[in-house]
Structure formats: structure tokens, C-alpha cells
N, C-alpha and C positions, 0 to 999 in steps of 0.2 A: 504494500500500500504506500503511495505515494502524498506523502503531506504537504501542502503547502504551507510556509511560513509567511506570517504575516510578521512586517517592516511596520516598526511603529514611526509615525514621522520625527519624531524627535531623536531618532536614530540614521533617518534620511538625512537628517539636518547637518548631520557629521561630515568631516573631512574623512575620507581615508585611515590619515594617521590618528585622527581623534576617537574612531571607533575601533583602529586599533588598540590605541592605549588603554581605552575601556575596559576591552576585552580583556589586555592583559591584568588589568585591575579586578575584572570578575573572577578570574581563574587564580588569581593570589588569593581571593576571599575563600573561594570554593577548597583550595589548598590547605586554606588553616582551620577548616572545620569547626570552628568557634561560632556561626548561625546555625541559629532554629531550619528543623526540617522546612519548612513552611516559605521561610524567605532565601533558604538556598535553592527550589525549584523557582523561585519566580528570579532570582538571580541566576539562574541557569537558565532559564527560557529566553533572558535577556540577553544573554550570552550567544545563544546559539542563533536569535534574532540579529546579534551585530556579526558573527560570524559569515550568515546568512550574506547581509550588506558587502561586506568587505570581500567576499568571497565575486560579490554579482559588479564590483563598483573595479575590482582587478580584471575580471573577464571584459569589463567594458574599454576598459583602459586598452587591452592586446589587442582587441578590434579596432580601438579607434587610432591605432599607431600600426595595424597592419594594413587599414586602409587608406594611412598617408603614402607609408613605405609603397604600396601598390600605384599610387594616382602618382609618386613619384618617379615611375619607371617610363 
């Protein structure tokens, strides 16, 4: 089964590197195990939502630098 992730905008709103550092901020939290059940799944769902982003915001980057390098030849 295929899930779709939903991108909260305030996660869209992100640069790149800002949703990176996020992430790494999430998975430091998640590392030290000191939160409640409860707010490390919605820290984790946040996680996988900026993963999500950063994941779809790199693939747009290689298209739009493999379509210059193209229109360049």
C-alpha cells in the first residue's frame, strides 16, 4: 500500500537547508529518548513529512539542472 504524505505548508515554507537542519534536530530528539510516547510519533510524522520535502525539493533541483545542462547543448 502506497501512502501518501501530506507536506504541511509551514514545512513548504522551508529552504532546503532549513528543513534539513530540522530534521536533523528531530532525529537528535528521537535519539535521546527523553519524550513521551505520544509526542515522539507526532515528532516522527514531522520528520518523515520534512524528509518527504527534502527528498521531492533534491529531485526537483537534478531536473531543473538536467534541463539546463540539456537546453545547453
Amino acid at each position: 500500500m502506497n501512502k501518501k504524505i501530506q507536506i504541511k505548508e509551514d514545512i513548504k515554507k522551508l529552504s532546503f537547508e532549513e528543513a534539513l537542519s530540522e530534521l536533523e534536530g528531530i532525529v537528535e530528539r528521537l535519539e535521546r529518548g527523553d519524550i513521551d510516547l505520544e509526542d515522539s510519533i507526532s515528532i516522527y510524522e514531522r520528520g518523515v513529512a520534512s524528509v518527504s520535502y527534502t527528498h521531492l525539493r533534491a529531485h526537483e533541483t537534478e531536473a531543473d539542472l538536467v534541463c539546463r545542462l540539456l537546453l545547453e547543448k
